[in-house]
ROSE-4610 file (N, C-alpha, C; in Angstrom, 1 decimal, always signed):
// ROSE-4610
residu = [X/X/X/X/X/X/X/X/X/X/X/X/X/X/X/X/X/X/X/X/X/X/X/X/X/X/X/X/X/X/X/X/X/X/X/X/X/X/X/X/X/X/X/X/X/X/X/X/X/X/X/X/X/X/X/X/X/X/X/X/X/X/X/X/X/X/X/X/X/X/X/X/X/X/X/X/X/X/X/X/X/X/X/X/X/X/X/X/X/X/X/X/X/X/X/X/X/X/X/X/X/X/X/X/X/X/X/X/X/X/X/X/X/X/X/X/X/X/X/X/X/X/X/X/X/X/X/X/X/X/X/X/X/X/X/X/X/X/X/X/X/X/X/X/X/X/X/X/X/X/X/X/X/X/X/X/X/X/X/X/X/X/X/X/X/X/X/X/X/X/X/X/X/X/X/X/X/X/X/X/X/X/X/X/X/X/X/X/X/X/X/X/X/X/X/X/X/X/X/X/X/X/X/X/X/X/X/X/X/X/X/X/X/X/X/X/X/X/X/X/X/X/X/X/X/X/X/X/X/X/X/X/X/X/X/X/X/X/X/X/X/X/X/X/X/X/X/X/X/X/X/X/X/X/X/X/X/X/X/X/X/X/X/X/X/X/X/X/X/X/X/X/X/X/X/X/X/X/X/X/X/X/X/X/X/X/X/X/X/X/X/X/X/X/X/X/X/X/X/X/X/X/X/X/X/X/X/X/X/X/X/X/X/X/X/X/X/X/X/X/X/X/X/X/X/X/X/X/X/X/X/X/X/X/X/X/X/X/X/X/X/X/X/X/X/X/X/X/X/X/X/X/X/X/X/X/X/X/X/X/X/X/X/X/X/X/X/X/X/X/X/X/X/X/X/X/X/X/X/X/X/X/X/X/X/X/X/X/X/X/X/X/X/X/X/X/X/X/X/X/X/X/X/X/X/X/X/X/X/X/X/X/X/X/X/X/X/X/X/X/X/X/X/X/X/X/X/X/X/X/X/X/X/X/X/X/X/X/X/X/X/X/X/X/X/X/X/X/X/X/X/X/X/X/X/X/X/X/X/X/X/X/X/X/X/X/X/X/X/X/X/X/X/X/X/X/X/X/X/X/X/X/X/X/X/X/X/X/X/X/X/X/X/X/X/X/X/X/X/X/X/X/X/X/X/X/X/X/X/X/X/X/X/X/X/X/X/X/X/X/X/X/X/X/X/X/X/X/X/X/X/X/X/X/X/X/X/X/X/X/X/X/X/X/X/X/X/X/X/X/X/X/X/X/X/X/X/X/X/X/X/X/X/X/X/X/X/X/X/X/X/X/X]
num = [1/1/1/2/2/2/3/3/3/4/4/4/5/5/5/6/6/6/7/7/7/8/8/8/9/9/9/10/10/10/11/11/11/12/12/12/13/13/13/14/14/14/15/15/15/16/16/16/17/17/17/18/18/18/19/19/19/20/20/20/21/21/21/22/22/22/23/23/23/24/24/24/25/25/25/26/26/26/27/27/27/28/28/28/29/29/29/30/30/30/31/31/31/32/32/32/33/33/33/34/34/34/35/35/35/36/36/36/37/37/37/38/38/38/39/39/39/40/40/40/41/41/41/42/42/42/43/43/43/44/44/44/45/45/45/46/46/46/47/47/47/48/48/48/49/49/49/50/50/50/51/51/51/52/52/52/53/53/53/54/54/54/55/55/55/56/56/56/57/57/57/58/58/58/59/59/59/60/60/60/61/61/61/62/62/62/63/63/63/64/64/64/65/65/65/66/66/66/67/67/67/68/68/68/69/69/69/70/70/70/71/71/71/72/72/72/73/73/73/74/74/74/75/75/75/76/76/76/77/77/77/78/78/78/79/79/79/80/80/80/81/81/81/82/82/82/83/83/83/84/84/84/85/85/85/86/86/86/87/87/87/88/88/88/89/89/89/90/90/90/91/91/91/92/92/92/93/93/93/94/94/94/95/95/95/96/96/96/97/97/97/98/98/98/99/99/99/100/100/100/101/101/101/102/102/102/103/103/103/104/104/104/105/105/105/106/106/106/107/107/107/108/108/108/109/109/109/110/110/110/111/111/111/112/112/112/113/113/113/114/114/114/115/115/115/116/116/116/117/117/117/118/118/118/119/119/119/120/120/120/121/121/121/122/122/122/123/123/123/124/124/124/125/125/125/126/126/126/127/127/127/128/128/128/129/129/129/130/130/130/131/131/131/132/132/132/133/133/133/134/134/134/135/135/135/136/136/136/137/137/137/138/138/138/139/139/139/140/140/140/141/141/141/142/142/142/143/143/143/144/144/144/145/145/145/146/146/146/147/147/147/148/148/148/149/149/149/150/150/150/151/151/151/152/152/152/153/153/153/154/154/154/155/155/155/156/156/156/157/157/157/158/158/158/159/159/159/160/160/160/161/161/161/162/162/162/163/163/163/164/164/164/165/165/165/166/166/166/167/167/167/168/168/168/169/169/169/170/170/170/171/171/171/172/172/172/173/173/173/174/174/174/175/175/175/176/176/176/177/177/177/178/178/178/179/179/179/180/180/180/181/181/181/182/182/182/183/183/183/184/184/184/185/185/185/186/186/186/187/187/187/188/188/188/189/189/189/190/190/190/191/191/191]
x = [-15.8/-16.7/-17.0/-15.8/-16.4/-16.6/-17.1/-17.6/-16.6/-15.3/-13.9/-14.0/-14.3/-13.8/-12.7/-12.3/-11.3/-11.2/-11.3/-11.6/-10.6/-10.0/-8.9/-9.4/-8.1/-8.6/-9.8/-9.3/-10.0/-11.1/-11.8/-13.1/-12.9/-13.3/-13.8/-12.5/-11.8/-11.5/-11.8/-12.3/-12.4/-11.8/-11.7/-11.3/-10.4/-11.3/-11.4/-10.7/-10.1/-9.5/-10.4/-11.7/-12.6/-12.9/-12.8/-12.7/-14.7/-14.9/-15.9/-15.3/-15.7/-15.1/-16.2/-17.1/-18.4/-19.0/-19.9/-20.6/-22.2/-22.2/-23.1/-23.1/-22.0/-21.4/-21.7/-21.1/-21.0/-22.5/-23.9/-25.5/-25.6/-25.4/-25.7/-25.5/-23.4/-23.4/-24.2/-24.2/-24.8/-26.3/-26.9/-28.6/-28.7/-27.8/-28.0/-27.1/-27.0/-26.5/-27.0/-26.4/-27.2/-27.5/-28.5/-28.6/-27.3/-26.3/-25.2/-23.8/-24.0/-23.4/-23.2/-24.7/-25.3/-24.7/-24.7/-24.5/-22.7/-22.4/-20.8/-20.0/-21.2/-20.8/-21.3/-21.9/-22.7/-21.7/-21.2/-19.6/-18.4/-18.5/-17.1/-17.4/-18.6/-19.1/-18.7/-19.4/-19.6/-17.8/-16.8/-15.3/-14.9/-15.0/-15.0/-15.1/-16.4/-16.8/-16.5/-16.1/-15.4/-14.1/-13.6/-12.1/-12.2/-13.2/-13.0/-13.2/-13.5/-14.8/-13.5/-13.1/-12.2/-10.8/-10.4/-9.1/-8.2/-8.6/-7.5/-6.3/-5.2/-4.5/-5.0/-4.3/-4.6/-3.2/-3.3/-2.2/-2.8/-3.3/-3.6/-5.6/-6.0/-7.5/-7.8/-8.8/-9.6/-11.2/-11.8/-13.7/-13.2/-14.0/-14.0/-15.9/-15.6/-16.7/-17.1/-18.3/-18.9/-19.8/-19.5/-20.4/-20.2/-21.3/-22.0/-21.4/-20.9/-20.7/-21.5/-22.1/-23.1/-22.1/-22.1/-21.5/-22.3/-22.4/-23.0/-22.0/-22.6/-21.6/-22.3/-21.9/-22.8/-23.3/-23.6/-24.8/-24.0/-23.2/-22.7/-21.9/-21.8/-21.4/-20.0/-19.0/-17.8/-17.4/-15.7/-15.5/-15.3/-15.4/-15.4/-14.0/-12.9/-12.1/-11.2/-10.6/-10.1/-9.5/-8.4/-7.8/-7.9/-7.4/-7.2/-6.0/-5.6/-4.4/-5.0/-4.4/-4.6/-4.9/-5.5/-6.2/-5.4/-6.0/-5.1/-4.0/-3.6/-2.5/-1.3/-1.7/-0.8/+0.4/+1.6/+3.0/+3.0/+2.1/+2.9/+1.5/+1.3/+0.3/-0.7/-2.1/-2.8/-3.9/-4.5/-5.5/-6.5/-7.1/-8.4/-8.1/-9.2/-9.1/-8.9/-7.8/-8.2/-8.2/-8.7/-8.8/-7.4/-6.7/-5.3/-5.3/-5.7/-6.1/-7.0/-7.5/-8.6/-8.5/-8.6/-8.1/-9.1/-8.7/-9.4/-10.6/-10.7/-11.8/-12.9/-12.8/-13.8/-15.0/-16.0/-16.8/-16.7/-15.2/-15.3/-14.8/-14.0/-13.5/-15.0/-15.5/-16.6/-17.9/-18.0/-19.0/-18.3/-17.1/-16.3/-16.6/-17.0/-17.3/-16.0/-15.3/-14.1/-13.4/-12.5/-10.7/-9.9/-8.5/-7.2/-7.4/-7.3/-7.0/-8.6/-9.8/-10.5/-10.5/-11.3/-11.6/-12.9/-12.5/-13.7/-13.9/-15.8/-15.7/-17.1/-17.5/-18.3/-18.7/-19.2/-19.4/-20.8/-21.7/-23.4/-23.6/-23.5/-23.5/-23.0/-21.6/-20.5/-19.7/-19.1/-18.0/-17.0/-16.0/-14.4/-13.9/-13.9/-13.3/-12.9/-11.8/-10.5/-10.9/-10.9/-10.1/-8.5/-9.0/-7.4/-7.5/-6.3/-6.5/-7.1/-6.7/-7.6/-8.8/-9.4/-11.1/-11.6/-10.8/-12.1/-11.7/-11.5/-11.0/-12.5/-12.5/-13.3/-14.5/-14.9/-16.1/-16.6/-15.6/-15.7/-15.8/-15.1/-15.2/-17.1/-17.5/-18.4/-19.6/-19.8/-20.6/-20.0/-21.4/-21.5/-22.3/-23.1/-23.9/-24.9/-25.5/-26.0/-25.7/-26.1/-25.9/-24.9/-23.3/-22.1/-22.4/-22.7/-22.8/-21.7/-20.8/-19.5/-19.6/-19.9/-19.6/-18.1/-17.7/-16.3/-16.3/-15.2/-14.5/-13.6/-14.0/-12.5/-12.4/-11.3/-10.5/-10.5/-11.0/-11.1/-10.1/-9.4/-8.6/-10.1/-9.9/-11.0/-10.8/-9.8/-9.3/-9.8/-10.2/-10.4/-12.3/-12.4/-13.8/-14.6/-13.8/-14.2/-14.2/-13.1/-13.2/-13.2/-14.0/-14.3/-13.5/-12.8/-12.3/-13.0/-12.8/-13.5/-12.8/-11.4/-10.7/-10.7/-10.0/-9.6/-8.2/-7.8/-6.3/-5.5/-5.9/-4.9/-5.1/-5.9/-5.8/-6.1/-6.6/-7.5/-9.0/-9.5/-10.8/-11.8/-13.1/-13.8/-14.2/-14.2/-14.9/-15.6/-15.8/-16.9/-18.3/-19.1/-20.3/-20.7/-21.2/-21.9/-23.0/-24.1/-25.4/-26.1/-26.9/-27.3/-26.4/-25.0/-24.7/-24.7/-25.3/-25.5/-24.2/-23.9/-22.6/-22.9/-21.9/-22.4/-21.0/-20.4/-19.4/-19.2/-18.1/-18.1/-16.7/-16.5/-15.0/-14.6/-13.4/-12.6/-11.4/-11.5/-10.4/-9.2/-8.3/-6.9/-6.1/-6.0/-4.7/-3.6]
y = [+131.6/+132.7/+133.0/+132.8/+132.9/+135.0/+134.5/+136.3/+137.3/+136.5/+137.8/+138.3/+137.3/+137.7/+136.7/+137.9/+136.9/+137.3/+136.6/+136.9/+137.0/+138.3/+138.4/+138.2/+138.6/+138.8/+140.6/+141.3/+142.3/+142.6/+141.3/+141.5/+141.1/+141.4/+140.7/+141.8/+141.3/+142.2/+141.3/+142.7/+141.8/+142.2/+141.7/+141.8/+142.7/+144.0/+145.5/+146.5/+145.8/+146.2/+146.7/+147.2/+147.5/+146.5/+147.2/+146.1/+146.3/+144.8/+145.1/+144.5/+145.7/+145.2/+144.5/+144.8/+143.5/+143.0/+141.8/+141.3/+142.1/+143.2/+143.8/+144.6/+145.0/+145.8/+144.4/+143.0/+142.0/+141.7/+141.7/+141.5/+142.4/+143.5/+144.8/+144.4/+144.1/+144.2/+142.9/+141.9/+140.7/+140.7/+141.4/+141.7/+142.6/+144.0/+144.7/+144.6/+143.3/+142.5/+143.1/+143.8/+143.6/+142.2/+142.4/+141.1/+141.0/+142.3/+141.9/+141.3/+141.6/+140.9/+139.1/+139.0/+137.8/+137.0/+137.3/+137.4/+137.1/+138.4/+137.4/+136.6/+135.9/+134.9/+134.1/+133.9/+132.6/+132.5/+133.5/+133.0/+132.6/+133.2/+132.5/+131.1/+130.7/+129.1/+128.7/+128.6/+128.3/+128.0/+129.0/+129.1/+128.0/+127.7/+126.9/+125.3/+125.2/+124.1/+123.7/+124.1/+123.6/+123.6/+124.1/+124.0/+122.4/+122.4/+121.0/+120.0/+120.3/+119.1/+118.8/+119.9/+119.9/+119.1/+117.9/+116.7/+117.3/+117.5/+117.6/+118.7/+118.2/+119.5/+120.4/+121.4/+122.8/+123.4/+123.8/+124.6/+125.7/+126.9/+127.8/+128.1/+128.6/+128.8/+127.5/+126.7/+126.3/+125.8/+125.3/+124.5/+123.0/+122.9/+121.3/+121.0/+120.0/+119.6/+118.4/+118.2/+117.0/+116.4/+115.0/+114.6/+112.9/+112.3/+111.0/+110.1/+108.7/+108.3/+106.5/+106.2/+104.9/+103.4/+102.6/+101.3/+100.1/+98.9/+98.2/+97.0/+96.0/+94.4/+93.6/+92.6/+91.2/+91.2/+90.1/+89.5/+89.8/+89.3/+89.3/+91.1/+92.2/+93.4/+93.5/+94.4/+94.4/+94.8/+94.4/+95.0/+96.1/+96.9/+98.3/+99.2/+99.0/+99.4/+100.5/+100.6/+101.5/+100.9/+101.5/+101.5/+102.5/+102.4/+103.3/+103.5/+105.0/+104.9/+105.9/+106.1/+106.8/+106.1/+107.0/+106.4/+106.8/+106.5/+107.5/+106.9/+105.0/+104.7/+104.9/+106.0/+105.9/+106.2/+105.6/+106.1/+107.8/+108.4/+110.0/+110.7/+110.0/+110.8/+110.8/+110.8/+110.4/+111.5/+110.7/+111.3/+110.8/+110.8/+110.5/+109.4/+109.0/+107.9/+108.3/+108.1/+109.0/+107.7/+107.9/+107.1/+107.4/+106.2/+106.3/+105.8/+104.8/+104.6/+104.1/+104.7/+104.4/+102.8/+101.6/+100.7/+100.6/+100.2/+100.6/+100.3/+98.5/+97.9/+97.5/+98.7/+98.5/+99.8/+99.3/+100.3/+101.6/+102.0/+103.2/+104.1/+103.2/+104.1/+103.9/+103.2/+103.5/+104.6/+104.6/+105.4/+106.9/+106.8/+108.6/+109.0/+108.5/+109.7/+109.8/+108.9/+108.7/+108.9/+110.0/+110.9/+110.4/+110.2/+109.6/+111.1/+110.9/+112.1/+112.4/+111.7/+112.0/+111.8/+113.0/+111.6/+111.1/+109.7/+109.3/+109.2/+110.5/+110.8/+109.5/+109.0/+107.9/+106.3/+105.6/+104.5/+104.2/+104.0/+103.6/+104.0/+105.6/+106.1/+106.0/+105.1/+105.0/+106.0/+106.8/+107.9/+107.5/+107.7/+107.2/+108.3/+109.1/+109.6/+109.1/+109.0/+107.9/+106.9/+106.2/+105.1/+105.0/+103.7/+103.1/+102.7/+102.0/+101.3/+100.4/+99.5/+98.6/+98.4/+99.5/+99.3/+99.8/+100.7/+101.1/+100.1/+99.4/+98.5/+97.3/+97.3/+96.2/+96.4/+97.8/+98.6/+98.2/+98.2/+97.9/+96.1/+95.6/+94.1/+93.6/+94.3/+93.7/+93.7/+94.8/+94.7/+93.7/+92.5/+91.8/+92.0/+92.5/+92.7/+94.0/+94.6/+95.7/+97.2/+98.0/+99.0/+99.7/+100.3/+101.3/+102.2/+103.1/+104.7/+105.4/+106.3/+106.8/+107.9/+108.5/+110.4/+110.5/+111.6/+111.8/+113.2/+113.8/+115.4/+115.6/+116.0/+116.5/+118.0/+118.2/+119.5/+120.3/+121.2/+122.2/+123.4/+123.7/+125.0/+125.6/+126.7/+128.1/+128.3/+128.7/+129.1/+128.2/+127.0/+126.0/+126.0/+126.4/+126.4/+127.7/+128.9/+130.0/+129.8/+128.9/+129.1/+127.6/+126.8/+125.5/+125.6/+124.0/+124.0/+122.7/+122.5/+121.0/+119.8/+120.2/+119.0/+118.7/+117.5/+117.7/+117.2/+118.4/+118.0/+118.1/+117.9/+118.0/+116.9/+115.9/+114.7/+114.8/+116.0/+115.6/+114.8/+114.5/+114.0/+114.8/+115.0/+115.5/+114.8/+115.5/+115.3/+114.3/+113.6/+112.8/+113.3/+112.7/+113.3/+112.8/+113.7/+113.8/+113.9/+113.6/+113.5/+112.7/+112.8/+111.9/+111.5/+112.6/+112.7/+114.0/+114.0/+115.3/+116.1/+117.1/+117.9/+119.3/+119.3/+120.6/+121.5/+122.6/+122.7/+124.2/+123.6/+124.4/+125.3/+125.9/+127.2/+126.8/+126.1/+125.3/+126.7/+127.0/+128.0/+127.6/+128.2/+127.5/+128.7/+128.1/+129.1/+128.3]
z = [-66.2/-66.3/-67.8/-68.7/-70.3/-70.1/-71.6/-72.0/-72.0/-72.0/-72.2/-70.4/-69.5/-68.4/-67.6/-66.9/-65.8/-64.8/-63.4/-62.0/-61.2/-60.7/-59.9/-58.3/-57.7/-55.9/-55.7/-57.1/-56.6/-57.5/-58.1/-58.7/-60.0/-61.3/-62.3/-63.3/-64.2/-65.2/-66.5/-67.5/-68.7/-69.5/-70.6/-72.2/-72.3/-72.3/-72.7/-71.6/-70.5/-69.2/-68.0/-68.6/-66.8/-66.6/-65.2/-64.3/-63.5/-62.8/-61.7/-60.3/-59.5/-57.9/-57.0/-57.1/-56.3/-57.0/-55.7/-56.4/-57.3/-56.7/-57.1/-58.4/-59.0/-59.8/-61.1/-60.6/-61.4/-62.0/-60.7/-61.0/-62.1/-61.6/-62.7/-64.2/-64.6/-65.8/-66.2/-65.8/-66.1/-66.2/-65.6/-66.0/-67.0/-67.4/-68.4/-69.7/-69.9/-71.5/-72.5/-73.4/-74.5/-75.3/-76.6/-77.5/-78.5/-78.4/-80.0/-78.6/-77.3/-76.3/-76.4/-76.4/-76.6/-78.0/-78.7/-80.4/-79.8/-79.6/-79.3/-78.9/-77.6/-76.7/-77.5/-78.5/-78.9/-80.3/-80.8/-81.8/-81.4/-79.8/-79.3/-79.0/-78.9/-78.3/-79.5/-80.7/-81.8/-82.5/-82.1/-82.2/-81.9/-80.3/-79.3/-80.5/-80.5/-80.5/-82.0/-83.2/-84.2/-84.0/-83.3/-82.9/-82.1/-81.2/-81.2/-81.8/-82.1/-83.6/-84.8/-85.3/-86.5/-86.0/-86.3/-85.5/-86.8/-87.9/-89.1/-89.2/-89.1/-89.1/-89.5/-89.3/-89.6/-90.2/-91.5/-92.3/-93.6/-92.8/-93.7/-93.3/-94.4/-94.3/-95.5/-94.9/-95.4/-94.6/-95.1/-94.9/-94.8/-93.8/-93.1/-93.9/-94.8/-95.3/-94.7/-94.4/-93.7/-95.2/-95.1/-96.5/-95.6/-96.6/-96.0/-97.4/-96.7/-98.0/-97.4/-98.8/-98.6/-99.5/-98.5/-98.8/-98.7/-99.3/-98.6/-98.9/-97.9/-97.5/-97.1/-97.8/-98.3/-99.1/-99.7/-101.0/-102.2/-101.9/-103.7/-103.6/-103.0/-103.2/-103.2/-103.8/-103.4/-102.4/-101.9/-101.1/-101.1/-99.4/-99.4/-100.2/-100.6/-101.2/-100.6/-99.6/-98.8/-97.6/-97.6/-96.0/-95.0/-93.7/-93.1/-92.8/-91.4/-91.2/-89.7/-88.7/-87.5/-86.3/-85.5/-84.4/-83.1/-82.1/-80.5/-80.1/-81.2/-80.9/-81.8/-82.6/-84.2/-83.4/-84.3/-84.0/-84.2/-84.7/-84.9/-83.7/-83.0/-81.7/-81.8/-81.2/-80.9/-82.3/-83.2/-83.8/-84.5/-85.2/-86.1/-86.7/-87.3/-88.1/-89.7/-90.5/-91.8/-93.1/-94.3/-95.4/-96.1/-96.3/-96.5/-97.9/-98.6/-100.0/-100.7/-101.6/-102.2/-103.2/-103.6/-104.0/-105.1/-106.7/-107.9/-108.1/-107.5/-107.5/-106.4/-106.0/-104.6/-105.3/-104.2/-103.6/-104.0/-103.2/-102.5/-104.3/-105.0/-106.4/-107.3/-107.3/-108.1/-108.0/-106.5/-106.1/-106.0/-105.8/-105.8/-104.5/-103.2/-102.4/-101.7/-101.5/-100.8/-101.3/-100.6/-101.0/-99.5/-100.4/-99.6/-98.7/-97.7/-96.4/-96.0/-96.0/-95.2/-94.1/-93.1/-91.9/-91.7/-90.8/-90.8/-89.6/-89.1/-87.9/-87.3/-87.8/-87.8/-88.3/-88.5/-89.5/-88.6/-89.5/-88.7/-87.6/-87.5/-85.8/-84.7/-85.0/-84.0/-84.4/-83.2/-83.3/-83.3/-84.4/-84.4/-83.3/-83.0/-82.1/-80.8/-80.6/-79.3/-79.8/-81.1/-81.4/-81.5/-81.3/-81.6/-83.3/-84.0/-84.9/-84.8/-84.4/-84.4/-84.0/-83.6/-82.9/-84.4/-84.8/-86.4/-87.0/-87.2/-88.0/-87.7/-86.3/-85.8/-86.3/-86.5/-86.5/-87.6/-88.6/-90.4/-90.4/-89.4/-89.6/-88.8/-88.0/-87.4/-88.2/-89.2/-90.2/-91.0/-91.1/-92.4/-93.6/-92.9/-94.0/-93.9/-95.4/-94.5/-95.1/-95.2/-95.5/-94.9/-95.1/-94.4/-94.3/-93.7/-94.4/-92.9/-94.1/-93.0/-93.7/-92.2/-92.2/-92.3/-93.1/-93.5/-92.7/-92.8/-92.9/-93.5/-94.8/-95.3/-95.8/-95.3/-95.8/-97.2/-97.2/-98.5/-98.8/-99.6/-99.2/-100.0/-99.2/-99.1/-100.7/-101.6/-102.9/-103.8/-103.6/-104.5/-104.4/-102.8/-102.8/-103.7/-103.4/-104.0/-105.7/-106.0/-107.8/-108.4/-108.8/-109.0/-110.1/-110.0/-111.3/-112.2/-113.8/-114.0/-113.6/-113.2/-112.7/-111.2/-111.0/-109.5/-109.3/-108.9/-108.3/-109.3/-110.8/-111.6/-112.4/-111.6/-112.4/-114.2/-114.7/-115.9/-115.8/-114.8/-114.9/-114.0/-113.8/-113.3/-111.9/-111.4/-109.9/-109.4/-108.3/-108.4/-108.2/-108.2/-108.4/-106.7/-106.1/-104.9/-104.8/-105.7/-105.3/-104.9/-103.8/-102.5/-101.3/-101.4/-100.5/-99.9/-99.1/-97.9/-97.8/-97.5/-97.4/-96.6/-95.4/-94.9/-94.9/-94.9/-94.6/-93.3/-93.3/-91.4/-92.0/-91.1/-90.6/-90.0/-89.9/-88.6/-88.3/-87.3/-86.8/-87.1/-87.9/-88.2/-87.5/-86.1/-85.0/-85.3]
């Protein structure tokens, strides 16, 4: 039923504790909805559906950032420079596919878009989601050649997003530079 309702033997109770006892009582409230009604059922969806979306643990408040990162393979290009680690057969339970290290002479360290702990929820419009290891793996091997481009998600604490620093992480060096890569960031419910 949704909408902060739940249906007993003796009619509808919601949220808020009234109750409705017919079906008629149920037409009524359901035809005379308000629009900030509306408005709330479309944030609980919205709740809903980044809760699903978001695979990355959850420890505290932070932004699930979505950003695109562009690779290419063949013709002389390096290799992509990165491992993985996850997948629905990992020894620690069934999850995502995440970037486990960045390796100096690849791709992935020169271009900056790639951080150890992303995930990666895509590669060329295939969904890593219910992979195994070894199928993203395949994913990355079947491209020979050709432009990569892998949607990531990675984790922000909220505190770091609110106050930029010129470093990252502490390293002493500045950031990578993200331009021409797309970036959206979302609220992942951290229950």
């Amino acid at each position: 039923l949704g909408h902060g309702h739940s249906k007993s033997n003796g009619g509808i109770t919601f949220a808020d504790g009234s109750k409705l006892g017919s079906d008629h009582q149920l037409r009524h409230h359901l035809n005379h909805r308000t629009a900030a009604d509306d408005e709330d059922d479309e944030d609980d969806a919205d709740s809903i559906e980044e809760s699903k979306f978001c695979t990355l643990p959850r420890h505290g408040p932070n932004a699930f950032t979505i950003r695109q990162a562009r690779f290419s393979k063949g013709n002389g290009a390096k290799a992509l420079g990165f491992s993985i680690v996850g997948g629905k057969d990992s020894p620690k339970g069934s999850m995502g596919i995440y970037v486990k290290t960045i390796y100096p002479n690849g791709q992935a360290a020169e271009k900056g878009t790639l951080q150890a702990g992303d995930e990666i929820l895509s590669v060329n419009g295939k969904a890593f989601q219910g992979l195994s290891h070894q199928e993203a793996i395949n994913v990355f091997k079947a491209i020979k050649t050709g432009e990569v481009v892998i949607l990531i998600g990675r984790r922000n604490n909220r505190r770091k997003l609110e106050t930029p620093s010129p470093t990252d992480s502490g390293t002493g060096t500045a950031p990578p530079s993200t331009t021409g890569s797309p970036t959206n960031t979302i609220t992942c419910n951290d229950e």
